[in-house]
C-alpha positions as CSV (number, residue, x, y, z in Angstrom):
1,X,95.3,58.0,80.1
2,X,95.5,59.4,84.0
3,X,92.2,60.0,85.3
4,X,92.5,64.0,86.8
5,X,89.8,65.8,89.2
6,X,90.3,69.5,89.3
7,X,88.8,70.9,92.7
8,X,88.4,74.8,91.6
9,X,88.1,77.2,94.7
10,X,86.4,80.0,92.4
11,X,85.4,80.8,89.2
12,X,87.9,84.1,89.3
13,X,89.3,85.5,86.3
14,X,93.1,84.6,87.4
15,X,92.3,81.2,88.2
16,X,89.9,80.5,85.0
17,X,93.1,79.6,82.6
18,X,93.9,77.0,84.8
19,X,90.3,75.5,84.5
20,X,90.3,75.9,80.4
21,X,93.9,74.7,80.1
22,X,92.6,71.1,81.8
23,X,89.3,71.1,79.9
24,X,91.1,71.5,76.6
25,X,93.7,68.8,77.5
26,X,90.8,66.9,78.3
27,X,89.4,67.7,74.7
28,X,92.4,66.3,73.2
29,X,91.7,63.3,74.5
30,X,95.3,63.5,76.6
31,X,93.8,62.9,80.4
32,X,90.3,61.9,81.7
33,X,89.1,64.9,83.2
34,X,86.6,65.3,85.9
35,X,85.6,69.0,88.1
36,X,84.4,68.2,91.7
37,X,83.0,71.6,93.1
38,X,83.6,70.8,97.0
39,X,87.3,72.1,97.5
40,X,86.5,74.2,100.0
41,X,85.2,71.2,102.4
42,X,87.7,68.4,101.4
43,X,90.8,70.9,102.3
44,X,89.3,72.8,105.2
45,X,90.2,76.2,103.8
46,X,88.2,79.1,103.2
47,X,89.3,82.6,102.2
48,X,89.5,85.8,104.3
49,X,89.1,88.2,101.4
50,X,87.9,87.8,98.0
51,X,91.3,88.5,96.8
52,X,93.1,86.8,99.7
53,X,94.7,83.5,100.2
54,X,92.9,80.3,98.7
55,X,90.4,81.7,96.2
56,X,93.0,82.7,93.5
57,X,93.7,78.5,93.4
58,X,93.1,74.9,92.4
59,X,93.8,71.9,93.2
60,X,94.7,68.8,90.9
61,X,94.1,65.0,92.1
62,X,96.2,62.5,90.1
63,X,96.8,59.3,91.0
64,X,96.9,60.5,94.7
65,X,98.8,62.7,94.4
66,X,97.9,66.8,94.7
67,X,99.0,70.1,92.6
68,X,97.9,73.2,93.5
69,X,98.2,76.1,91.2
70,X,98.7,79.8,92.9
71,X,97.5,82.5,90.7
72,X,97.7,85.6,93.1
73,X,100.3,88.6,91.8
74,X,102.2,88.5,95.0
75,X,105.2,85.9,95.6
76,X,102.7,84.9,98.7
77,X,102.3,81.0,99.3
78,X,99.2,80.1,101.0
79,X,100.3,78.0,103.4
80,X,97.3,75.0,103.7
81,X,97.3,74.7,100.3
82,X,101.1,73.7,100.5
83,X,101.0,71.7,103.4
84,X,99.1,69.1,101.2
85,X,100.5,69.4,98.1
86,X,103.0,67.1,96.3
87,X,104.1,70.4,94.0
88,X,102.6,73.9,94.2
89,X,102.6,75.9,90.9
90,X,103.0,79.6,91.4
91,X,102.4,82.1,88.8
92,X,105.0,84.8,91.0
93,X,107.7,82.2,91.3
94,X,111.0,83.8,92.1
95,X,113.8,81.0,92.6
96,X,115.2,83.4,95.4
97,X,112.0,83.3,97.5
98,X,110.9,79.8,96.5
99,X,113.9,77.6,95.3
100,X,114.5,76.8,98.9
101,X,111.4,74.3,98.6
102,X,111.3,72.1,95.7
103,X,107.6,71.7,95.7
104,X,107.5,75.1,94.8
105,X,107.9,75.2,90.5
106,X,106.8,78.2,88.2
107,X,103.9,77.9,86.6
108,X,104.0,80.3,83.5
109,X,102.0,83.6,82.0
110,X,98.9,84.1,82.9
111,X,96.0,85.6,81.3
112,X,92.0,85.6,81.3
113,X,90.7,83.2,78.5
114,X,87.3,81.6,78.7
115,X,86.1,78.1,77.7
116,X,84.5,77.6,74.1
117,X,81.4,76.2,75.3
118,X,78.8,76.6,78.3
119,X,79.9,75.3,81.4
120,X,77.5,75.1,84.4
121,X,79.8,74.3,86.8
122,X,82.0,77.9,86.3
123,X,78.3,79.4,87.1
124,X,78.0,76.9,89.9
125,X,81.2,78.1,91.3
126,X,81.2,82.1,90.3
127,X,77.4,82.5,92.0
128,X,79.0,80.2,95.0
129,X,82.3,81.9,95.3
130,X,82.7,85.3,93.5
131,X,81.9,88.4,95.5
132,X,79.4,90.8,95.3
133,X,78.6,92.3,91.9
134,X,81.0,89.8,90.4
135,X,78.6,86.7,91.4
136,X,76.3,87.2,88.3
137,X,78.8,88.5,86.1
138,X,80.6,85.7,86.4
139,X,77.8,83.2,86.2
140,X,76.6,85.0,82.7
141,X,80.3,84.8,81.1
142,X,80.9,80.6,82.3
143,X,77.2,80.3,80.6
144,X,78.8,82.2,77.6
145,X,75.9,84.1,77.5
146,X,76.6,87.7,75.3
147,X,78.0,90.4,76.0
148,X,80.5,88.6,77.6
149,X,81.3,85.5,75.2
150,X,84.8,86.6,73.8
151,X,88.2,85.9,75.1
152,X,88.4,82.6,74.2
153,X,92.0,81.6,72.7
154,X,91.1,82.3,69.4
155,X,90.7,85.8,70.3
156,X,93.9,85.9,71.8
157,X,96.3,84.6,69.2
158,X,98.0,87.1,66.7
159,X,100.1,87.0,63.6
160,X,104.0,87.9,63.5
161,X,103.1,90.3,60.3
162,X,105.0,93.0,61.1
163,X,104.0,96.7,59.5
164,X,106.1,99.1,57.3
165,X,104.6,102.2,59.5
166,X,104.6,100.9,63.3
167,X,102.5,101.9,66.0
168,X,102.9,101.2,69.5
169,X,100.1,101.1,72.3
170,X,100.4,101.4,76.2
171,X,96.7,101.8,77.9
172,X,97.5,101.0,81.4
173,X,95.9,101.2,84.6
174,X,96.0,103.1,87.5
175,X,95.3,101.6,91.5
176,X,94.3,103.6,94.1
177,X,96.4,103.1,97.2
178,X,94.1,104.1,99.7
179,X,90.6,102.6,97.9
180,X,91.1,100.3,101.3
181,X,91.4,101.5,104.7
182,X,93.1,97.9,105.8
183,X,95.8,97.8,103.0
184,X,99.1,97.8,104.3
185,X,101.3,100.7,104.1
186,X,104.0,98.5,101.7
187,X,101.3,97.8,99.5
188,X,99.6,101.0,99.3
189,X,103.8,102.5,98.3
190,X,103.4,99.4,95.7
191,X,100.5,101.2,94.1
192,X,102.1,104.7,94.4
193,X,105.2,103.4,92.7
194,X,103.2,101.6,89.8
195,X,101.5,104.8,89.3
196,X,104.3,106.9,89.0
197,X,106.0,105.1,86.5
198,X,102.6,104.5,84.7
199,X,101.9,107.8,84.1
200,X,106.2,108.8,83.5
201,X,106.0,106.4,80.5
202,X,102.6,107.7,79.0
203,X,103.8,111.3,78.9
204,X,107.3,110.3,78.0
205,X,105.8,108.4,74.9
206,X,103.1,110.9,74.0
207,X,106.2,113.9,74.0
208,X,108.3,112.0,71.9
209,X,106.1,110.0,69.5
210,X,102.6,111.6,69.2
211,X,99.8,109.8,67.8
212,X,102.6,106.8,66.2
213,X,102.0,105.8,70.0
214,X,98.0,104.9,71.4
215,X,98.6,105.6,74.9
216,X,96.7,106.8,78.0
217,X,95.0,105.9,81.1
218,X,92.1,103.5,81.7
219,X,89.9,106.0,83.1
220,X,89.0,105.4,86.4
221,X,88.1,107.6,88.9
222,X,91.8,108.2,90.2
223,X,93.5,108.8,87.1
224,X,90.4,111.3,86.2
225,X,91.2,113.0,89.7
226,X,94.6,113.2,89.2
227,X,95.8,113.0,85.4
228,X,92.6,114.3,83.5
229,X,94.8,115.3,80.5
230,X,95.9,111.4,80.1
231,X,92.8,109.5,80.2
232,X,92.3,107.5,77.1
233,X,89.3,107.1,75.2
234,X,86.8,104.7,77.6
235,X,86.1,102.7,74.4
236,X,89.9,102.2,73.6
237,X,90.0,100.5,77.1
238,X,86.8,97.9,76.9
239,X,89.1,94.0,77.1
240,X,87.6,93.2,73.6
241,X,88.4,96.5,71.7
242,X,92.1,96.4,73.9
243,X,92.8,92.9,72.4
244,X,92.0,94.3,68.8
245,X,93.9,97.0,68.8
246,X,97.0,94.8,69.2
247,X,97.1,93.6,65.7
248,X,97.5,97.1,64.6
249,X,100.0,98.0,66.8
250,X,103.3,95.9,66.4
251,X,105.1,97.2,69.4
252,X,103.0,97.0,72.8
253,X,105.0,98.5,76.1
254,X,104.2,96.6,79.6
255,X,105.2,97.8,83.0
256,X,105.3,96.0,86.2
257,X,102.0,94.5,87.7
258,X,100.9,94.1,91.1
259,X,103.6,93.6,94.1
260,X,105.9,93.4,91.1
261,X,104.0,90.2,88.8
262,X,104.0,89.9,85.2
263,X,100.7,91.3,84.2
264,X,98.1,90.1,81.7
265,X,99.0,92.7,79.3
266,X,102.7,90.8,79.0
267,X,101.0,87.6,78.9
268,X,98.6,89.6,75.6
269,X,101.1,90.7,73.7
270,X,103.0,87.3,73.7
271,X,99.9,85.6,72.4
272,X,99.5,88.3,69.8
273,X,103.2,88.2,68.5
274,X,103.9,91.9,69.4
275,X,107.2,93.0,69.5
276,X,107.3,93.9,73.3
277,X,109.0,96.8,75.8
278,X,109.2,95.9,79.4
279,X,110.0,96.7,82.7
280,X,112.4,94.3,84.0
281,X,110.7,90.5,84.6
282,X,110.8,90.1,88.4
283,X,109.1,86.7,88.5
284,X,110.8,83.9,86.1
285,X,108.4,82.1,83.5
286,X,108.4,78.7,82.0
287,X,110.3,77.8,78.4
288,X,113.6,79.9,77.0
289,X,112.3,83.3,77.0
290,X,114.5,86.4,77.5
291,X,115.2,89.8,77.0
292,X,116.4,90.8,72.9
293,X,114.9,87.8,71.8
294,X,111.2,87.9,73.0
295,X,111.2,91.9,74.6
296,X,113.7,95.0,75.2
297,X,113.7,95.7,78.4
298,X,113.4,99.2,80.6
299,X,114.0,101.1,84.1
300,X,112.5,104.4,83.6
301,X,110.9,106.3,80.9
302,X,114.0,107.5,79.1
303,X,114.9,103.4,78.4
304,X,111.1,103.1,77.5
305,X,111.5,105.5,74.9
306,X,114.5,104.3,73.7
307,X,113.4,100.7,73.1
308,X,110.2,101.6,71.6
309,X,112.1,103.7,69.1
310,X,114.8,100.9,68.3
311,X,112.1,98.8,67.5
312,X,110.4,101.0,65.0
313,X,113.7,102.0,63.0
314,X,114.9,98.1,62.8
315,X,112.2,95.8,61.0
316,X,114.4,93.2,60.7
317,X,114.5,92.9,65.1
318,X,110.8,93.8,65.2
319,X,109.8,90.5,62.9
320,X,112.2,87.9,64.5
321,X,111.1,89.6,67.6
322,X,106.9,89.0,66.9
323,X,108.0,85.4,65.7
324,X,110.0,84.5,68.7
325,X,106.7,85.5,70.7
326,X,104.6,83.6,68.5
327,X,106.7,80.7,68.9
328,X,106.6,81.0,72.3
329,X,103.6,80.9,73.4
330,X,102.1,78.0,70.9
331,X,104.8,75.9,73.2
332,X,104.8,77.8,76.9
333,X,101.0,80.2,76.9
334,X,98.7,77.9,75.9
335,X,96.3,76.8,78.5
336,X,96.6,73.3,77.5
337,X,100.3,74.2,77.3
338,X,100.9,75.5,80.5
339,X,98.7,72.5,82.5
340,X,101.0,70.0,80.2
341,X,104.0,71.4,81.4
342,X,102.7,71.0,84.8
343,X,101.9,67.5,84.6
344,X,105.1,66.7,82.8
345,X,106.6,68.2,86.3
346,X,104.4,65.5,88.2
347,X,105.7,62.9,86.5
348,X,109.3,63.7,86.6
């Protein structure tokens, strides 16, 4: 049985599957798991910005030798971190930007999913190293104390049960591109273009499909400034009412997340078994998964339309579609999945 220690460098929400896929290995009695809360001193990095450079990672010791995992949305690598790593997961993998270096793997969807029990050290680490507001927050959800308990994988996993009346859901998001007076200019045209396209496929679906389609805006104070008629319901948008509303909707629509990453929602409506309509994948996953079989893919809202429609006239391609996603992610979305694969990696 290898003997791991997992040197976390926050408690974040990206990085937190990484944590609960090694703690549930751990459970399984498949490694000998140990959390060692000084990262930050044993690699001599610290980041610049709670959303910048080394606090969206961990680090893996086994049998001297080191894997970091990367859960930032840009295709970024965070250069210390790779400097003393024997492979380097990275949840924006694109084998045109990375393949050059073979350290450099793909590490897979990710998600936020919490551990099943209290765990000190996440509070340890969230009122150490989460920002702000978040610091508490944080400390209250790793200490599974209500209301933020849920989320665990049980919550996440669906049924491939598809329905003789579809529905179809897209609550999205909005970002501000100037809520930041240092963002770049490429990254504040990033958020434009997300926007746009956001807000294209939610009027697009409303005019052709009415209420067979729950779709709107999380309402925030951009889209209220800007697209007051599409703001969903506030309820509709809560994580925990989000993820329910998924197993009565079997066709979920994702678009494109930050700097171009497969976003949570994707990651969601795999774990559910939805039948799923997509923006083109920019960053490659782990496992055989790929357009017709797991999602129909789209470039602008007419395609979006289009897909969502083909899948509620064809039942027979919306069930082997929700079973293909259910498949896939007991093999390739698990936590414990995704840190297996990892390891398996180490070893070859």
């Amino acid at each position: 049985m290898p003997r791991i220690t997992v040197y976390p460098l926050s408690f974040n929400s990206h990085v937190r599957q990484v944590l609960v896929g090694f703690m549930r290995l751990a459970a399984t009695g498949a490694i000998d798991l140990r959390f060692a809360t000084d990262a930050y001193r044993r690699y001599g990095v610290r980041p610049r910005h709670f959303l910048d450079d080394a606090r969206l990672c961990a680090v893996a010791e086994i049998e001297g030798r080191r894997l970091v995992f990367d859960m930032h949305d840009t295709p970024d690598i965070f250069d210390p971190l790779l400097a003393i790593a024997d492979l380097y997961f990275k949840r924006s993998y694109s084998r045109a930007l990375h393949g050059h270096d073979r350290k450099i793997r793909p590490y897979g969807l990710n998600y936020g999913v919490e551990t099943d029990r209290p765990w000190p050290t996440g509070a340890w680490l969230a009122l150490n190293f989460e920002p702000g507001r978040h610091r508490v927050r944080e400390a209250w959800r790793a200490l599974k104390l209500p209301p933020w308990s849920h989320y665990e994988v049980a919550d996440l996993a669906g049924e491939p049960r598809p329905s003789k009346e579809p529905r179809a859901i897209f609550l999205t998001r909005l970002w501000d591109p100037d809520d930041r007076e240092d963002r770049p200019d490429e990254r504040r045209e990033d958020r434009r273009q997300i926007s746009q396209m956001r807000v294209a496929c939610v009027e697009a679906l409303r005019s052709r499909f009415g209420d067979r389609v729950t779709g709107g805006l999380q309402p925030n104070s951009y889209a209220r400034r800007h697209w007051p008629s599409l703001v969903a319901d506030p309820a509709l948008c809560r994580r925990d009412r989000f993820l329910a509303q998924l197993d009565h909707h079997d066709v979920c629509i994702a678009t494109d997340g930050l700097y171009g990453s497969v976003g949570w929602k994707f990651a969601e409506y795999v774990a559910k078994a939805r039948a799923i309509v997509t923006e083109p994948l920019r960053f490659e996953l782990i496992g055989p998964i790929a357009p017709q079989t797991h999602y129909l893919e789209f470039e602008d809202p007419r395609q979006c339309v289009e897909s969502v429609e083909a899948l509620f006239d064809d039942e027979a391609l919306r069930a082997s579609m929700m079973r293909a996603n259910a498949e896939y992610f007991q093999q390739y979305g698990l936590p414990e999945r995704l840190i297996s694969h990892a390891l398996a990696a180490e070893l070859q």
